[in-house]
N, C-alpha and C positions, 0 to 999 in steps of 0.2 A: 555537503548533503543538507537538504532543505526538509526540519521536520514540521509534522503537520499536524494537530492535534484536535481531533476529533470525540473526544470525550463528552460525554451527555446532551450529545447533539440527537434530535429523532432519527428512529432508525433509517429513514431511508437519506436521508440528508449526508454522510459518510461518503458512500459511492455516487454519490452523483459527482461530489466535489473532488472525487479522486479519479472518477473517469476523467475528466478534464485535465489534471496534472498529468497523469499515467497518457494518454494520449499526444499529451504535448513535451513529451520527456525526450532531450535528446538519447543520444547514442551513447553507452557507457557510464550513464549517469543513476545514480542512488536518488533515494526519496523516503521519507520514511514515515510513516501513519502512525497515530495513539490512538485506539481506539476504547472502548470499556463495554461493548456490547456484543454479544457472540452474533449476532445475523449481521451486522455491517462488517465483521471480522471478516466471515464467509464470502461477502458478496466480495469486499476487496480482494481476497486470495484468488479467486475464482474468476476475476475479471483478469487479475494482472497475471495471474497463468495460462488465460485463454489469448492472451496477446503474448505469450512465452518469456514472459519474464521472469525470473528467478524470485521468489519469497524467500526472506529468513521471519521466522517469528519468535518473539521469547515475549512472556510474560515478565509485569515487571510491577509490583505493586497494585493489584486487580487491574489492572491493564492489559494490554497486547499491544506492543511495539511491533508494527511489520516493516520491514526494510526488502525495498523492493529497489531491484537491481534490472535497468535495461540494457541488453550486453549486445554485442555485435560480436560475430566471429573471432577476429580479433583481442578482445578483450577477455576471453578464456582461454 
């Protein structure tokens, strides 16, 4: 799993740089975001749920760790 750390970056700079990963993820493969701002939290959840991928989130020391999961039939 490839993590990606996004912490005190400006807010729209986050999802730009994770639409790109998230679109180019294969099949069955994890990825996982640091973020530290609630609007790039949101965009990220909300983009990688509208392409049906799975979010886990857990905070972790004023952070948010999101671990996003692209699955195929198969792999649930």
């Amino acid at each position: 799993m490839k993590t990606y750390d996004y912490r005190n970056l400006p807010v729209s700079k986050p999802i730009m740089l994770a639409k790109d990963i998230l679109d180019n993820l294969p099949n069955d493969s994890l990825v996982e975001f640091i973020v530290n701002c609630g609007v790039s939290e949101e965009n990220i959840v909300a983009y990688a749920y509208s392409k049906g991928f799975f979010v886990k989130k857990e905070e972790k020391n004023e952070s948010v760790h999101l671990t996003i999961l692209k699955y195929t039939e198969k792999s649930i």
